[in-house]
C-alpha positions in Angstrom: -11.6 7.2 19.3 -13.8 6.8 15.7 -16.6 5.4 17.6 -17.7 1.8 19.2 -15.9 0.0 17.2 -12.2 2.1 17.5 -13.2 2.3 21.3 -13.4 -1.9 21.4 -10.0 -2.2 19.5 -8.5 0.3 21.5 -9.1 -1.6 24.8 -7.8 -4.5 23.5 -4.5 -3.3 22.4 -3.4 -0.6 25.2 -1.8 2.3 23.9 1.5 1.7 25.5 3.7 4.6 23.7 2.5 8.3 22.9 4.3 10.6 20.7 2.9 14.0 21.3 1.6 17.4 19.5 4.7 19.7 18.4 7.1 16.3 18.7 9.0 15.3 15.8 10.9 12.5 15.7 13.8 11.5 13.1 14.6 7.7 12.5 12.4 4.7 12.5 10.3 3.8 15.4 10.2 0.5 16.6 7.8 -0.7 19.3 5.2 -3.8 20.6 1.6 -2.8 22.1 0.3 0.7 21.2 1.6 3.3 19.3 -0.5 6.5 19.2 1.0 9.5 17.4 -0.1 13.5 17.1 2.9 14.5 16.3 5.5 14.2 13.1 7.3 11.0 12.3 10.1 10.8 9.8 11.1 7.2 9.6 9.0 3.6 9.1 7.1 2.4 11.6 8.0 -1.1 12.3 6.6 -3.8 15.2 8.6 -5.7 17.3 7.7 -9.1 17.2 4.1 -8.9 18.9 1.7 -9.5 16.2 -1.0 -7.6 18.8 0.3 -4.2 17.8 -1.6 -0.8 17.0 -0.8 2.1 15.4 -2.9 5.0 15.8 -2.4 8.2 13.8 -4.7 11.5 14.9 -6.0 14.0 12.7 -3.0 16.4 13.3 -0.6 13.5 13.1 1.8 12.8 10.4 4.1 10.1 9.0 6.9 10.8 6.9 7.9 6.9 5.9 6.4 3.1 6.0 3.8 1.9 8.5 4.2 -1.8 9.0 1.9 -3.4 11.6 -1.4 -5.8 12.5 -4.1 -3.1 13.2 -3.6 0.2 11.7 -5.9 3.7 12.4 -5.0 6.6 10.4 -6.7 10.1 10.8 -3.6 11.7 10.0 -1.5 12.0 7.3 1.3 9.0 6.2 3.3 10.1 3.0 4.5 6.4 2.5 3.2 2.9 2.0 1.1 1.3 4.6 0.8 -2.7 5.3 -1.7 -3.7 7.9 -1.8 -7.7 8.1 -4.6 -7.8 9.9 -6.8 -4.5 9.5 -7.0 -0.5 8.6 -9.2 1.5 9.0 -9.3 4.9 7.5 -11.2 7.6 9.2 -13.0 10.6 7.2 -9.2 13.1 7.8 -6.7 9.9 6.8 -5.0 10.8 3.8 -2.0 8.2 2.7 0.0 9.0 -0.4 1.7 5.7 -0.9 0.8 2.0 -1.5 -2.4 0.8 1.2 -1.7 -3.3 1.5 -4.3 -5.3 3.6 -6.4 -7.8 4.6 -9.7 -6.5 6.3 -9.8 -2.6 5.4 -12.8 -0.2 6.7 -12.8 3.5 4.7 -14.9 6.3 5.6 -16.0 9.1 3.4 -13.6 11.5 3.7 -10.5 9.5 3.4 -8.2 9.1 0.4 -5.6 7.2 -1.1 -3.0 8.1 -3.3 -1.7 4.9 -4.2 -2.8 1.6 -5.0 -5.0 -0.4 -2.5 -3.8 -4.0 -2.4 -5.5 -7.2 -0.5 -3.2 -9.6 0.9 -4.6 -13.1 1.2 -1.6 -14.3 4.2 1.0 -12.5 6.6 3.8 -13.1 5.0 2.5 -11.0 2.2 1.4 -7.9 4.6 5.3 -8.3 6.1 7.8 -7.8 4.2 11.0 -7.6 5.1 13.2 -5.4 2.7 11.0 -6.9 -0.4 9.5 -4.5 -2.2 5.7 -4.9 -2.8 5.3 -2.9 -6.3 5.4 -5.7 -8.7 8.5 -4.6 -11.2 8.2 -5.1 -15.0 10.3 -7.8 -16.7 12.1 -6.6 -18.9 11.9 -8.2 -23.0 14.5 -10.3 -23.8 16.8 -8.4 -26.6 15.5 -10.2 -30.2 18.1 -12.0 -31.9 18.9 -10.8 -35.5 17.1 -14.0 -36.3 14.1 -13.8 -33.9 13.8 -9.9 -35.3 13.5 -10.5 -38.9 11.0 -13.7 -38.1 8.9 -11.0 -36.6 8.8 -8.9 -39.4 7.9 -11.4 -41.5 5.2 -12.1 -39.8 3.9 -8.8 -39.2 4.2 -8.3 -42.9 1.9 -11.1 -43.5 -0.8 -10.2 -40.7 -0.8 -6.5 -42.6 -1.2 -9.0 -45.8 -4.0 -10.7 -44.1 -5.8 -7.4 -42.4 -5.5 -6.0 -46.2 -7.1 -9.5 -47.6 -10.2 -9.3 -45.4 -10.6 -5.6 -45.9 -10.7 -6.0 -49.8 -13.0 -9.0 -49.1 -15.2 -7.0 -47.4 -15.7 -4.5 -49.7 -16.1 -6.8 -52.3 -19.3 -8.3 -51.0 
């Protein structure tokens, strides 16, 4: 499919399920084996409890929602975040606009992502289950009236400090 290597992948996990060319498909797909798509998916892409699973998007493929599987090859477009636990590869037509998480990743030139590309050191990590992988900013804690005019204060002084130094310097 993208050479020796795709071709050696492919025979070890059989492409069991084909969506094709001018299909489009509405809701999540869940499957175990292969999974090799030309047509339009709008849904996430999930595996069923195999952890030998492909997914295999053509050039004139596209996914409209998550991928979420072991070995992932994209040629196509995927509008959504990607997690391959075990590997993706990215041939020179993949174009993914959304979050890339993985733990072996091969990219040809050619390919983009518009997102974030994010290792992940163990499975659970690649997997997740309804958790959401962008980290979230803590928000501050609100500043007591106490805590606020402590910081004050001490900004005041550091400005009295950065004025100290500035007239030292001058100075010598």
């Amino acid at each position: 499919m993208f050479g020796k290597k795709g071709q050696k992948k492919m025979k070890e996990n059989q492409i069991s399920t084909v969506i094709g060319q001018g299909t489009e498909i509405r809701g999540d797909v869940v499957f175990s084996g292969g999974l090799h798509i030309d047509g339009r998916i709008k849904g996430n892409i999930k595996i069923r409890g195999d952890h030998h699973t492909v997914v295999s998007l053509s050039e004139i493929g596209v996914i409209e929602g998550e991928v979420n599987a072991p070995l992932v090859i994209l040629n196509g477009e995927v509008q959504g975040n990607v997690y391959a636990s075990e590997r993706i590869e990215l041939a020179p037509k993949s174009k993914v606009f959304g979050d890339v998480s993985y733990k072996l990743i091969e990219m040809s030139e050619g390919a983009s992502v518009n997102g974030r590309l994010i290792h992940i050191e163990d499975l659970d990590a690649a997997v997740p289950e309804k958790k959401d992988v962008n980290p979230k900013i803590e928000q501050q804690p609100k500043l007591s009236q106490e805590n606020t005019s402590s910081f004050r204060h001490d900004k005041r002084k550091s400005e009295r400090v950065k004025d100290h130094k500035a007239e030292r310097a001058v100075t010598t």
